[in-house]
gemmi code that builds the backbone of each chain (N, CA, C; Angstrom):
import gemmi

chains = {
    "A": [
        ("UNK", (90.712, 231.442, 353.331), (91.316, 230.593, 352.285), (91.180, 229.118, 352.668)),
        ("UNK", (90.781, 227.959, 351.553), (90.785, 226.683, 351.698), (92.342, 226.283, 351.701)),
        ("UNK", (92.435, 225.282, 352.423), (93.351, 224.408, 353.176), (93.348, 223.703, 352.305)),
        ("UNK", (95.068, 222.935, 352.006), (95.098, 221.898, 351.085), (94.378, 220.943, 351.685)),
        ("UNK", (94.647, 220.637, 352.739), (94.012, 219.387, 353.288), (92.098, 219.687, 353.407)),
        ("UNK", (91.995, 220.370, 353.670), (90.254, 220.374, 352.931), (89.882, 220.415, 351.603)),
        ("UNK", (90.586, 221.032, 350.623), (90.105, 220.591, 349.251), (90.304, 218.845, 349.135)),
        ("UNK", (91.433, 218.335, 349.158), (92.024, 217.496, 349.440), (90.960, 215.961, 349.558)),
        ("UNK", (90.102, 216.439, 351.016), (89.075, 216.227, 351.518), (88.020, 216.273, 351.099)),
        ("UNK", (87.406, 216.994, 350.155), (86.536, 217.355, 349.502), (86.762, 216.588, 348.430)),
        ("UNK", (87.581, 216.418, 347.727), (87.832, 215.498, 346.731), (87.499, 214.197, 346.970)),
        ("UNK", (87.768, 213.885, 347.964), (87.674, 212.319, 348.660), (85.961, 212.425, 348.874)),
        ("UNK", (85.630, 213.598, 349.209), (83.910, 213.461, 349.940), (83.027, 213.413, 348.578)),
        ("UNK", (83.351, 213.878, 347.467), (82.750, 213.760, 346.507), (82.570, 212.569, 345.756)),
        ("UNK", (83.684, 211.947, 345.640), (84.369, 210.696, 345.258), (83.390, 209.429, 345.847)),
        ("UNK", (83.651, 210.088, 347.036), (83.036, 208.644, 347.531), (80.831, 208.674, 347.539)),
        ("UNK", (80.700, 209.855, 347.805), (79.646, 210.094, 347.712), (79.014, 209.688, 346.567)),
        ("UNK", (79.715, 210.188, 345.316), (79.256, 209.205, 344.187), (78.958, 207.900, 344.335)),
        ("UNK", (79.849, 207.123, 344.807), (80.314, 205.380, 344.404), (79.134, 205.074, 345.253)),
        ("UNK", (79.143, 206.153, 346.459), (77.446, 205.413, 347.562), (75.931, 206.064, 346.987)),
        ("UNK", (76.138, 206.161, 345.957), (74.708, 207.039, 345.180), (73.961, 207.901, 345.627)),
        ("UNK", (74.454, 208.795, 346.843), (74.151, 209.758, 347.749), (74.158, 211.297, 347.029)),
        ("UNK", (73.363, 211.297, 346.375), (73.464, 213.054, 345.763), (73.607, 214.146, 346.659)),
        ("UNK", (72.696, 213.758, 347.328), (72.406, 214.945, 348.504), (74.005, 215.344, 348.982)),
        ("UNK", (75.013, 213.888, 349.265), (75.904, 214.378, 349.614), (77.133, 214.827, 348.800)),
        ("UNK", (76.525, 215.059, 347.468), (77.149, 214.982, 346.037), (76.967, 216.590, 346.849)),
        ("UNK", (75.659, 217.256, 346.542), (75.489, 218.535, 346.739), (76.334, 219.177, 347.594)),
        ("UNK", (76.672, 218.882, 348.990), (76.812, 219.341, 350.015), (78.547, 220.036, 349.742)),
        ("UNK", (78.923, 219.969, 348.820), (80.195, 220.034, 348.814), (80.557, 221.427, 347.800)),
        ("UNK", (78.748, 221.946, 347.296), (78.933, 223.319, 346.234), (78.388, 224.262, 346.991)),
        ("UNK", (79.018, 225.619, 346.757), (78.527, 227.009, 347.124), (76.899, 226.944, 346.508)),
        ("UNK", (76.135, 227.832, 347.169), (74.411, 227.900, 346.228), (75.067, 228.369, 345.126)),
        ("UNK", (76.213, 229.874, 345.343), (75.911, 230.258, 343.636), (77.236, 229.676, 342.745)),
        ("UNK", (77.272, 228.061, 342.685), (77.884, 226.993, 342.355), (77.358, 226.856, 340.530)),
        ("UNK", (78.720, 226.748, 340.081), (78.552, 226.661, 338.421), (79.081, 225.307, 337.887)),
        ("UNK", (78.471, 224.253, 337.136), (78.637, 222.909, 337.279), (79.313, 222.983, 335.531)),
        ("UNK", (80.453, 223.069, 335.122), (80.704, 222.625, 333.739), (80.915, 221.260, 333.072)),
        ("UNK", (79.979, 220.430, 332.434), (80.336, 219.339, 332.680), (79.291, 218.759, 331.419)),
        ("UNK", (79.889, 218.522, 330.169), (81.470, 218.305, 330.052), (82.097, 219.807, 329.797)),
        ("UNK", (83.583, 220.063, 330.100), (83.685, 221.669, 329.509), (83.309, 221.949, 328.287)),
        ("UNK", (82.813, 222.974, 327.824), (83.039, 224.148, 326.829), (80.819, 223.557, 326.406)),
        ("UNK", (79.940, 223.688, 327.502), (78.733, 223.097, 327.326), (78.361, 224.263, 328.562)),
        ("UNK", (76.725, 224.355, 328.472), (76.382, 225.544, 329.052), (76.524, 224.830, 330.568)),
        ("UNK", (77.087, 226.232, 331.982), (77.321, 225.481, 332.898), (75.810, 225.692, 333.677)),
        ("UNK", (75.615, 223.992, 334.389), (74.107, 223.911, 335.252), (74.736, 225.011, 336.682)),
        ("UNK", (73.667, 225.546, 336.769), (73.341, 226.529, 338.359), (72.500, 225.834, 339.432)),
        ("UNK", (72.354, 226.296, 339.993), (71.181, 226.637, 341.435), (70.469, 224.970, 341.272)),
        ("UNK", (69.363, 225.043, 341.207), (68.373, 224.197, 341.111), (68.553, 223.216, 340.019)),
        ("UNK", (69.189, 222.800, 339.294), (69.715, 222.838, 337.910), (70.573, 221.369, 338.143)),
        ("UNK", (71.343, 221.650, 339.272), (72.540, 220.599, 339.631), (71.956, 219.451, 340.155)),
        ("UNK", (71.457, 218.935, 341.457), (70.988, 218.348, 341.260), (70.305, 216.934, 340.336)),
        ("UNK", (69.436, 217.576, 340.157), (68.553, 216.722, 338.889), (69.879, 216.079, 337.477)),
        ("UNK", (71.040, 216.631, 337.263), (71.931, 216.640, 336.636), (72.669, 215.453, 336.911)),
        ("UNK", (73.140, 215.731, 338.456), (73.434, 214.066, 339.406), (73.269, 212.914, 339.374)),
        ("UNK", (71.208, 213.263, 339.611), (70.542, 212.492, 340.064), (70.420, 211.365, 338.066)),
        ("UNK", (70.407, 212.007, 337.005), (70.342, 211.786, 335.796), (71.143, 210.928, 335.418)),
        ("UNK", (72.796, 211.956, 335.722), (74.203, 211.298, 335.212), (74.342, 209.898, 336.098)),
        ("UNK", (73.670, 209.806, 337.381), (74.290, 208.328, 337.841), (72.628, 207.665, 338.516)),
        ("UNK", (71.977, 207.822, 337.730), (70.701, 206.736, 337.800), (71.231, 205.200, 337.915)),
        ("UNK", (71.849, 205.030, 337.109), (72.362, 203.321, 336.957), (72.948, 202.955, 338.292)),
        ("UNK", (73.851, 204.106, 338.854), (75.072, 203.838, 339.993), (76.200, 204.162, 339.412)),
        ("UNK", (77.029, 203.850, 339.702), (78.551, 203.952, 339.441), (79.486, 203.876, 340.231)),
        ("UNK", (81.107, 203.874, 339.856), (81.762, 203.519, 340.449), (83.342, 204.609, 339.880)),
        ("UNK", (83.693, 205.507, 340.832), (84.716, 205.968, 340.799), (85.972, 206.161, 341.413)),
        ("UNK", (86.769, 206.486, 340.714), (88.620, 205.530, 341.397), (89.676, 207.036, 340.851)),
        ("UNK", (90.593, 207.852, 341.805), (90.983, 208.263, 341.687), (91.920, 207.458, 341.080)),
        ("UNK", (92.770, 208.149, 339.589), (93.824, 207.642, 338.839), (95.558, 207.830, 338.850)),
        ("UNK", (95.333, 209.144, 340.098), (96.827, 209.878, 339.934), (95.969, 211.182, 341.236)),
        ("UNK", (97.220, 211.360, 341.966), (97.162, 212.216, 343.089), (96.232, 213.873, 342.751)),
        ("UNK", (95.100, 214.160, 343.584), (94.701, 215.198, 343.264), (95.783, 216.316, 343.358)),
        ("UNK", (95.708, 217.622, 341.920), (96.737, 218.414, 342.418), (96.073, 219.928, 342.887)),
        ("UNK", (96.576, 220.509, 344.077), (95.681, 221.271, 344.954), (96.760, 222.285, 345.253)),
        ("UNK", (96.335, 223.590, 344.345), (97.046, 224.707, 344.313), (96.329, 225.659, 345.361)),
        ("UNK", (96.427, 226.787, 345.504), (95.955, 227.817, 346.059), (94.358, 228.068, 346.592)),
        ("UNK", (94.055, 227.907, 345.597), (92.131, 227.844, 345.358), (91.669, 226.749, 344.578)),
        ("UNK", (92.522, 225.940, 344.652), (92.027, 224.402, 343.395), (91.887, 223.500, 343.414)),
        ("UNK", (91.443, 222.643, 343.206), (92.028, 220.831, 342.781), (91.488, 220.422, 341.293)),
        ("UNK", (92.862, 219.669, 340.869), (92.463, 219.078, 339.890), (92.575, 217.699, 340.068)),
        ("UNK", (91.697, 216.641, 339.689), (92.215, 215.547, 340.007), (92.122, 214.664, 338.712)),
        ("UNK", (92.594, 213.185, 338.396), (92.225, 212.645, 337.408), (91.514, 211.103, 338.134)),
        ("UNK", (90.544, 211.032, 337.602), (89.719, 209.876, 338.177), (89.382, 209.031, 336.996)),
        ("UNK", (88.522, 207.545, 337.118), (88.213, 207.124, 336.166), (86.840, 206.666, 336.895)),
        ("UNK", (85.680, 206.379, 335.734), (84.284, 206.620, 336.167), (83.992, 204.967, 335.284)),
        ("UNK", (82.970, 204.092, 335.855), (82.341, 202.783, 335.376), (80.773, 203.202, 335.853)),
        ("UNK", (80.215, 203.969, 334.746), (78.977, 204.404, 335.147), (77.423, 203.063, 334.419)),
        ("UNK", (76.921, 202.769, 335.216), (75.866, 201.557, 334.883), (74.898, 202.359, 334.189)),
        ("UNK", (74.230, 201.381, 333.285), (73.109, 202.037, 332.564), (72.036, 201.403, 333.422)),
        ("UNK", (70.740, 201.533, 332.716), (69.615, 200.638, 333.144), (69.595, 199.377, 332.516)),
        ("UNK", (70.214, 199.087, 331.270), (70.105, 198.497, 330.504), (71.059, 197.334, 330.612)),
        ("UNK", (71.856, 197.645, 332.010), (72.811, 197.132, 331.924), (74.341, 197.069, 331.573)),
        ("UNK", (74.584, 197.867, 330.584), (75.914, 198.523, 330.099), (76.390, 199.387, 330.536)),
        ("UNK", (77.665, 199.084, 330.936), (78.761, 199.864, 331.431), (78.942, 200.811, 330.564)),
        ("UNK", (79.714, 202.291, 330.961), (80.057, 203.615, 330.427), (81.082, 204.080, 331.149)),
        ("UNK", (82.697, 203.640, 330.422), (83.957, 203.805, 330.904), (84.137, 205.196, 330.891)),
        ("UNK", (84.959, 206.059, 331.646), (84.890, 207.135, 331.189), (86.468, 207.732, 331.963)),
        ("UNK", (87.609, 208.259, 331.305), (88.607, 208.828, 332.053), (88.233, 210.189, 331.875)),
        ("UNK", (88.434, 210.674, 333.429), (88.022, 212.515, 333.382), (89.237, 212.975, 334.343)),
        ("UNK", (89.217, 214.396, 333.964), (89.856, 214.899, 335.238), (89.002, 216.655, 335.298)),
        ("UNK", (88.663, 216.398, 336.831), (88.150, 217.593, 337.173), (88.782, 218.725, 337.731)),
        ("UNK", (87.872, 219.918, 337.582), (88.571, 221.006, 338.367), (87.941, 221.528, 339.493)),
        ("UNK", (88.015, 221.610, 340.388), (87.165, 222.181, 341.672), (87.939, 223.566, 341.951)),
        ("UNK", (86.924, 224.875, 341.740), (87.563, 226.236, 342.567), (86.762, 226.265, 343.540)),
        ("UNK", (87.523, 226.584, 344.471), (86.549, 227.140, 346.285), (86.726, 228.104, 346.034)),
        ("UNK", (85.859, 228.367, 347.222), (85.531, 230.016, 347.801), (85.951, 230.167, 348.716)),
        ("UNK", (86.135, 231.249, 349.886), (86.406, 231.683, 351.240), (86.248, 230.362, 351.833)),
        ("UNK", (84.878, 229.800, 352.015), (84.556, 229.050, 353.335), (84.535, 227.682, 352.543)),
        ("UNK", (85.189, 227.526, 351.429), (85.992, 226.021, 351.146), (84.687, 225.560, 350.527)),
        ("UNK", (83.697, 225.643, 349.993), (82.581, 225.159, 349.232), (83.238, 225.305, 347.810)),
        ("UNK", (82.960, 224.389, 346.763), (82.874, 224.275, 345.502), (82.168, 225.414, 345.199)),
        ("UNK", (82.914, 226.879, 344.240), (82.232, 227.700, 343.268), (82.021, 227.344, 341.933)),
        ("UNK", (83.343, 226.223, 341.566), (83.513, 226.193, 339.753), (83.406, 224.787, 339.591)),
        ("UNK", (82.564, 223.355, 338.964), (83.578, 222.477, 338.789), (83.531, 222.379, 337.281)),
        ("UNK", (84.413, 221.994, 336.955), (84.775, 222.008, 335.324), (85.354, 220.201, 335.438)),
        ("UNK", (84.668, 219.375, 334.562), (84.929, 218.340, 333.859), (85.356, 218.171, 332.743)),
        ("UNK", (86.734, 217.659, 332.549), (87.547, 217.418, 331.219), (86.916, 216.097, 330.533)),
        ("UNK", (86.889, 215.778, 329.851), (86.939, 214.480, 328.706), (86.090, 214.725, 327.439)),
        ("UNK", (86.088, 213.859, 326.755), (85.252, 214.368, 325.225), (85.156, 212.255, 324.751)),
        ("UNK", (84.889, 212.558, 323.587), (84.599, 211.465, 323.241), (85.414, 210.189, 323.302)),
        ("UNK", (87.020, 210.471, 322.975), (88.052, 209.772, 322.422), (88.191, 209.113, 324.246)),
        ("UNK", (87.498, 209.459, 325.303), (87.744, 208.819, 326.508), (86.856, 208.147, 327.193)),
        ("UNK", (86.340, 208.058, 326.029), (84.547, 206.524, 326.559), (84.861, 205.893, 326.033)),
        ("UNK", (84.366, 204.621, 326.728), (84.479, 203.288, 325.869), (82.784, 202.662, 326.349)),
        ("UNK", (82.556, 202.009, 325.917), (81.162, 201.082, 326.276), (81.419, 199.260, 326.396)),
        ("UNK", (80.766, 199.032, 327.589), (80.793, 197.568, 327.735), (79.416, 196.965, 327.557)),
        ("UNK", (78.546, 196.067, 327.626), (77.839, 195.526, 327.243), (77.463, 194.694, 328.971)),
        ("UNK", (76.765, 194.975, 329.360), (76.678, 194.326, 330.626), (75.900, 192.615, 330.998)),
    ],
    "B": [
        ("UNK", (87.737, 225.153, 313.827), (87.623, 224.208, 315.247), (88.742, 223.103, 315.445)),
        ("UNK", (89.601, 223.107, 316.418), (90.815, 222.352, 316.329), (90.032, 220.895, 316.790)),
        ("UNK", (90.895, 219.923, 315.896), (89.956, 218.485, 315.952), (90.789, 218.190, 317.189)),
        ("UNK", (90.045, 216.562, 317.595), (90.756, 216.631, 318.818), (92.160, 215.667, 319.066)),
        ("UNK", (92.279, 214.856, 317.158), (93.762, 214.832, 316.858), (94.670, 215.303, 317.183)),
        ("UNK", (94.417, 216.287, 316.683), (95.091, 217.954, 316.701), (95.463, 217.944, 317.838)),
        ("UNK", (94.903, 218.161, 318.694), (94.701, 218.448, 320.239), (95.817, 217.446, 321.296)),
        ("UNK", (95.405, 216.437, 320.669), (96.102, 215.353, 321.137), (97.884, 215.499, 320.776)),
        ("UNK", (98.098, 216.064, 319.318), (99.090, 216.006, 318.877), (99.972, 216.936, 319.381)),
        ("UNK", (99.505, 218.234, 319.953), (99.951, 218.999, 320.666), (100.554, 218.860, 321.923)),
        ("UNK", (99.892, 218.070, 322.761), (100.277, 217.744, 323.985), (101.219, 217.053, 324.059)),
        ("UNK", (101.496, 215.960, 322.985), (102.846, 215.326, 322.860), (104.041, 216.185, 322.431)),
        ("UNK", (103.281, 216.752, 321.453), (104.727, 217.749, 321.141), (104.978, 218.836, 321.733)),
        ("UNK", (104.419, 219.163, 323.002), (104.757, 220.066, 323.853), (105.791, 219.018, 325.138)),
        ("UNK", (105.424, 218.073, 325.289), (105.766, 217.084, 326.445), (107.030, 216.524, 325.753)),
        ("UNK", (107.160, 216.282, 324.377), (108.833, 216.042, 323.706), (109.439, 217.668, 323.813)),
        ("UNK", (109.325, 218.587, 323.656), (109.524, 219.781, 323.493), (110.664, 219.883, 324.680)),
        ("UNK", (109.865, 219.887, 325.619), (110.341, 219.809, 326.955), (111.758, 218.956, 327.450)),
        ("UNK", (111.071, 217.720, 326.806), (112.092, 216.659, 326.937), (113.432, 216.616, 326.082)),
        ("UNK", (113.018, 217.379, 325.079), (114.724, 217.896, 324.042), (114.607, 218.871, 324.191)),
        ("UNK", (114.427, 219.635, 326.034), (114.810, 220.914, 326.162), (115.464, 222.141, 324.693)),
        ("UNK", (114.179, 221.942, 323.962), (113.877, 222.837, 322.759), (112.760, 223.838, 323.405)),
        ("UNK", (112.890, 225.063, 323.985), (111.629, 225.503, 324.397), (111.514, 226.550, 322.831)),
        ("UNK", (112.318, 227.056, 321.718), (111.227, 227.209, 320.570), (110.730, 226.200, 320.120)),
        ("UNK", (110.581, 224.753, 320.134), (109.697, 224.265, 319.786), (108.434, 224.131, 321.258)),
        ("UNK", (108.779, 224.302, 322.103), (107.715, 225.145, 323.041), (106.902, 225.898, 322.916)),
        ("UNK", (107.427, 227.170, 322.471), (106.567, 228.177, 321.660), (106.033, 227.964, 321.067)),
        ("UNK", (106.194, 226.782, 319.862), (105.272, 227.212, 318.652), (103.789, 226.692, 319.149)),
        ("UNK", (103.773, 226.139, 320.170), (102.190, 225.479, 320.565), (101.600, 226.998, 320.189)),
        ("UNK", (102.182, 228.006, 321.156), (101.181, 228.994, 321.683), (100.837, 230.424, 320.321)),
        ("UNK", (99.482, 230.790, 320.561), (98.999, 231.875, 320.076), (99.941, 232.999, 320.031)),
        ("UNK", (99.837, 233.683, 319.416), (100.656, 234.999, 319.551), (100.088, 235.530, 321.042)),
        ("UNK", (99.009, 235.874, 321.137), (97.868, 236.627, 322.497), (98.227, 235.769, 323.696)),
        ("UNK", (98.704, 234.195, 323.753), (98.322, 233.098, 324.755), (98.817, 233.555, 325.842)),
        ("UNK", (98.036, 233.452, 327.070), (98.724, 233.420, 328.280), (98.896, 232.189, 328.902)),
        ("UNK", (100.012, 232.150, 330.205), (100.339, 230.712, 330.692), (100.109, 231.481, 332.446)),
        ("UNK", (99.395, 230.388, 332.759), (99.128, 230.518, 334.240), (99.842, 229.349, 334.700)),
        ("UNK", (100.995, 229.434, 335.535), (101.526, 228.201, 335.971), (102.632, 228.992, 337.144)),
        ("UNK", (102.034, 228.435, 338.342), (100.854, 227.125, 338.756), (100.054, 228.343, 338.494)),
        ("UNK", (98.336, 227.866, 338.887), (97.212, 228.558, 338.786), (97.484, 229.319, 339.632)),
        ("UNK", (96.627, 230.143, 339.977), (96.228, 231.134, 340.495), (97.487, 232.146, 341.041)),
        ("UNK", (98.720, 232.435, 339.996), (99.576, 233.384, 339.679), (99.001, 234.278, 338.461)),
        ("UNK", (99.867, 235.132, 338.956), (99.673, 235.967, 337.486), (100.063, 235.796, 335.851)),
        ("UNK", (99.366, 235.760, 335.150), (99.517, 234.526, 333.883), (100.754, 235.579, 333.191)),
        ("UNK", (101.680, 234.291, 332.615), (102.556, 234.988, 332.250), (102.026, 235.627, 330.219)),
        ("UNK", (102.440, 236.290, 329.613), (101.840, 236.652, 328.689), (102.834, 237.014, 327.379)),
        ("UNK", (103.370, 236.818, 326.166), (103.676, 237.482, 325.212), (105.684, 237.195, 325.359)),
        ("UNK", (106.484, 238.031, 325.450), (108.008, 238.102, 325.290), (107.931, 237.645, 326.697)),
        ("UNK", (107.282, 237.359, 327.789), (107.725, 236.722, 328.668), (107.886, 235.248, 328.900)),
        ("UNK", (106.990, 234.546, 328.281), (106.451, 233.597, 327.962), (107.928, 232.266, 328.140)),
        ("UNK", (108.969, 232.705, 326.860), (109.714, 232.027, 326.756), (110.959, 232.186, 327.481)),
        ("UNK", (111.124, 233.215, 328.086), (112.155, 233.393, 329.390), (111.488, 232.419, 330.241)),
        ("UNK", (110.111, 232.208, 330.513), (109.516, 231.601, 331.714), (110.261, 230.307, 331.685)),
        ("UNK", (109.825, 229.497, 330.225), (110.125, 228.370, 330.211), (111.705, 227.838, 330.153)),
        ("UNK", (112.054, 228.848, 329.993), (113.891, 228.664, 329.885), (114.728, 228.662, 330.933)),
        ("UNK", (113.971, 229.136, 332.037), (114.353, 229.695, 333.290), (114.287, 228.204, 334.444)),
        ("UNK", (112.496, 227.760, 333.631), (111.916, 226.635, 334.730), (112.826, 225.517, 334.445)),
        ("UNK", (113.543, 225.366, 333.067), (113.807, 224.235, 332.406), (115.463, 224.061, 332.174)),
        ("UNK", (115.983, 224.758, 332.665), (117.557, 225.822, 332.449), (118.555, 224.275, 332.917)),
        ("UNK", (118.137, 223.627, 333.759), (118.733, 222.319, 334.008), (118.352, 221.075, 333.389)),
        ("UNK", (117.643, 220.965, 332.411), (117.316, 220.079, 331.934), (115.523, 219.387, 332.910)),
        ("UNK", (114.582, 218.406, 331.797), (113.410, 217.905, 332.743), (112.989, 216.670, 331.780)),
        ("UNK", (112.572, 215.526, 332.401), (112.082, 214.799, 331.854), (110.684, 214.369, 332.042)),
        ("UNK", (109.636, 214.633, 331.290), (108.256, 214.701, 331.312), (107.558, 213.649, 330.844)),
        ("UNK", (106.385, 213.260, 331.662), (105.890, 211.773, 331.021), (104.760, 211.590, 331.462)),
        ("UNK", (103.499, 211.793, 330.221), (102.447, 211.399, 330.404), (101.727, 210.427, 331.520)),
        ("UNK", (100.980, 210.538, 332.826), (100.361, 209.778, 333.426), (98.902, 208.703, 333.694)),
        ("UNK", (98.396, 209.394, 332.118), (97.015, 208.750, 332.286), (96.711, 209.726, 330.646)),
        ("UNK", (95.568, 209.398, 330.319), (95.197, 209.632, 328.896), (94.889, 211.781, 328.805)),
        ("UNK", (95.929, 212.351, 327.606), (94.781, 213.667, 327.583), (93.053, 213.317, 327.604)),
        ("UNK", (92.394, 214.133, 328.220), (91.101, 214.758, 328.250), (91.147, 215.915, 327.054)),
        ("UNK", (90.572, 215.132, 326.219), (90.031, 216.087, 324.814), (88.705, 216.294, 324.840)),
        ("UNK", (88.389, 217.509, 324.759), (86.771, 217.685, 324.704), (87.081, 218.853, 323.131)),
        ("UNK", (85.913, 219.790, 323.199), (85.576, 220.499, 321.992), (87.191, 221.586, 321.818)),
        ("UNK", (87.367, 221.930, 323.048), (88.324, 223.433, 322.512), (89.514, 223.108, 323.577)),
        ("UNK", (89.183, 222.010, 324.338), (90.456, 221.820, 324.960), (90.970, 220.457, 325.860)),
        ("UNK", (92.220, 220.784, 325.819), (93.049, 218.938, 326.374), (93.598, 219.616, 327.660)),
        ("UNK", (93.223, 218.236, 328.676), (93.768, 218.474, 330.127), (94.798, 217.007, 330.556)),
        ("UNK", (95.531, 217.037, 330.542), (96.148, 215.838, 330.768), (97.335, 216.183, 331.929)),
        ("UNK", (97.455, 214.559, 332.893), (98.235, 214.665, 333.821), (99.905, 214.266, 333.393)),
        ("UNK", (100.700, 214.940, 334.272), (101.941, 214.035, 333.875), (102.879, 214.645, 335.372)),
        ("UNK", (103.659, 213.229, 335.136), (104.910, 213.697, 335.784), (106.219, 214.153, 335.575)),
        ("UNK", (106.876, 215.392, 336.241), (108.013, 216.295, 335.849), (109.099, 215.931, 336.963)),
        ("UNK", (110.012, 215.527, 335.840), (111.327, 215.591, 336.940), (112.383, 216.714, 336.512)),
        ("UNK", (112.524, 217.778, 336.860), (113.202, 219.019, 336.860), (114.700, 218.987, 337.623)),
        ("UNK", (115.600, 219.113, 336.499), (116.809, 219.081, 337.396), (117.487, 220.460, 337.500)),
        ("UNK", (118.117, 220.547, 339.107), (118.554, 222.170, 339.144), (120.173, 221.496, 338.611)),
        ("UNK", (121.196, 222.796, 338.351), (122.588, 222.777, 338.038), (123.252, 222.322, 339.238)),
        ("UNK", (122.676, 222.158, 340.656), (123.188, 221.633, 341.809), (123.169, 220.069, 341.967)),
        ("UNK", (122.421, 219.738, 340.869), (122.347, 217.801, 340.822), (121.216, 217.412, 341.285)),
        ("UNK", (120.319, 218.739, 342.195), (119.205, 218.324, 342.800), (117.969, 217.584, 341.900)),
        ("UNK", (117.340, 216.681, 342.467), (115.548, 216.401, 341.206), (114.789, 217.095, 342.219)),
        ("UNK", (114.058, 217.738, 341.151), (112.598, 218.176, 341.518), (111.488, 217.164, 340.852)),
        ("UNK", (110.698, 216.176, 341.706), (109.318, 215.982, 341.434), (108.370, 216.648, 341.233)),
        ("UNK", (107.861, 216.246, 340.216), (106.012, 217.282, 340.474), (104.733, 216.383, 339.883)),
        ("UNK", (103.906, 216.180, 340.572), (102.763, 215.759, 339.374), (101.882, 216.900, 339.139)),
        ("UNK", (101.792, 217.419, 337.806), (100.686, 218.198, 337.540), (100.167, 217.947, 336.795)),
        ("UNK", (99.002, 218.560, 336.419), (97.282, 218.769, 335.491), (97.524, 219.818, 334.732)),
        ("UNK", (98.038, 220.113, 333.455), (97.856, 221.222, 332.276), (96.553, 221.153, 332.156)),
        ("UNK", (95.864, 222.327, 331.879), (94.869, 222.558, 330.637), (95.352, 223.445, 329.563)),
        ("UNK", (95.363, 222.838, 328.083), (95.226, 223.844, 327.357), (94.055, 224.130, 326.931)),
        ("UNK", (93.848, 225.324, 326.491), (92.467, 225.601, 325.313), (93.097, 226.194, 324.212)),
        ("UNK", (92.477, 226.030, 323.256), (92.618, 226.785, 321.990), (92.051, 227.229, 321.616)),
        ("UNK", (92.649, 227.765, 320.198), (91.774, 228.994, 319.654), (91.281, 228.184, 318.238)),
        ("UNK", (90.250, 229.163, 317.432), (89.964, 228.523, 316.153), (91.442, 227.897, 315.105)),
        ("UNK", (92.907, 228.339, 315.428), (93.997, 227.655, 314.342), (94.381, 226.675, 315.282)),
        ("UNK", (93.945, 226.575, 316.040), (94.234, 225.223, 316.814), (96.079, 225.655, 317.791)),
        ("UNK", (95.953, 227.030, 317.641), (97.217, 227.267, 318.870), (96.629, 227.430, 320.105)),
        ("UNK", (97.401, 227.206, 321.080), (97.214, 227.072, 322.660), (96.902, 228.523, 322.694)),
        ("UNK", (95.640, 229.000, 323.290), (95.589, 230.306, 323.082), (95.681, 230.818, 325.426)),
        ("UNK", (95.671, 229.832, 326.142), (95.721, 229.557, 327.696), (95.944, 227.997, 328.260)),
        ("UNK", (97.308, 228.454, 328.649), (97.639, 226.797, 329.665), (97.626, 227.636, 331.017)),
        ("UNK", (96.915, 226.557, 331.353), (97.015, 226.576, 333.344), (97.246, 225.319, 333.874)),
        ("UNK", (98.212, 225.394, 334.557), (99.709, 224.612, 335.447), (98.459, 224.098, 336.673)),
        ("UNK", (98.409, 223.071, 336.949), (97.366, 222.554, 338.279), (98.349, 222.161, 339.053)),
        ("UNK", (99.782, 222.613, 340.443), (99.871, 221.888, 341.242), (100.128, 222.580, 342.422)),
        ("UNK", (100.611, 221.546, 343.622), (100.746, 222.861, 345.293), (101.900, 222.384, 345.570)),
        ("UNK", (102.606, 222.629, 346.770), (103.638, 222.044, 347.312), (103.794, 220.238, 347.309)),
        ("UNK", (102.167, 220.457, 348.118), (101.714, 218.362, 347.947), (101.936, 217.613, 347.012)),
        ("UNK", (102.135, 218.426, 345.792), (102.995, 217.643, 344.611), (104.067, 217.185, 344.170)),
        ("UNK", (104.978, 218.118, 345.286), (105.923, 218.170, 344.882), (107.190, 217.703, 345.764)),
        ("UNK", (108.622, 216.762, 345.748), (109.565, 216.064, 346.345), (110.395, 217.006, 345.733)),
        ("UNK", (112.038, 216.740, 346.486), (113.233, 216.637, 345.910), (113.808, 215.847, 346.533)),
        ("UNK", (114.758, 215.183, 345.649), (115.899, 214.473, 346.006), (117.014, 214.900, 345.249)),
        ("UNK", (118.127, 214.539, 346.177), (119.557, 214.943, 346.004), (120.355, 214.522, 344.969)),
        ("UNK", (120.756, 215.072, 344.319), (121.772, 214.444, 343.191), (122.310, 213.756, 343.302)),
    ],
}
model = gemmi.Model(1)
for chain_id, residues in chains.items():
    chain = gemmi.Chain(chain_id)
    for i, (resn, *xyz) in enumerate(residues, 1):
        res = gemmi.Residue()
        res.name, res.seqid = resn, gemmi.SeqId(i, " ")
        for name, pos in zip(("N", "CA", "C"), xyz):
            atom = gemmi.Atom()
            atom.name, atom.element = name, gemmi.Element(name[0])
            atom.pos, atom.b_iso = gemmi.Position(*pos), 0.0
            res.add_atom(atom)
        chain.add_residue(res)
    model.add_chain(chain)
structure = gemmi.Structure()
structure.add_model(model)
structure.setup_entities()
């Protein structure tokens, strides 16, 4: 069983891994047979799949800020973060989410599920 | 398809619900079928149990308050908040947690799952 304090951790390793544009270490934090939902209720990316998904969603860079304490039940975390994702173009892409991370036995990401929908973007003009 | 008005409108009137310790207006969020997982990874409560649950958690009175924006996507709202739960001993219970609901096509909560661990949670003394 995962440890609060390693999901916990994992939250933080993801987090930050983003903001340093490090996919690889985006990856390092999912089981192989890892299911990426994102945004929910959209088909979830697998295996080989994730990646390239990453590497897509934060081409520009970005910048993410936990909003409120991750909450880390049994097998879980949910956290609420807020995302300032760069385009190429220059324009910012505000975004409030809150994710779900399920582990497995040996504390790797099996599930992550991303909350938000439209009514939680905004666009800036860079 | 519940719009995400809708969606939105729910979460408030589940979060006043609470707060004028009315748990039938609690109920009416949910599906006839809905189950409630709270916290996660318990056994979801389901049907005539449903509203003992909430009467039981809430039996001292709680005051509930949005922390950051619902997450509305297609079929469901995840939003954070904080719970202050009072026992009949004067005690507060803190909590921050992460609901998800989903719904069904009439736009009732057809599954809420409760996101929190101990790490969420304080008391202080009456």
């Amino acid at each position: 069983m995962p440890t609060p304090e390693h999901m916990t951790e994992i939250v933080n390793r993801y987090l930050g891994a983003i903001n340093a544009g490090n996919m690889e270490a985006v990856m390092s934090i999912y089981a192989d047979n890892a299911k990426v939902e994102d945004p929910v209720g959209t088909e979830p990316k697998t295996g080989a799949d994730i990646l390239p998904f990453y590497q897509r969603a934060f081409a520009g860079g970005a910048k993410v800020e936990l909003t409120g304490p991750p909450r880390v039940s049994a097998r879980a975390a949910a956290f609420p973060f807020h995302a300032e994702i760069k385009s190429v173009d220059g324009a910012v892409t505000h975004i409030d989410v809150i994710d779900i991370f399920e582990f497995d036995d040996d504390g790797k990401v099996v599930k992550m599920t991303a909350h938000f929908g439209p009514g939680n973007v905004t666009r800036s003009e860079g």
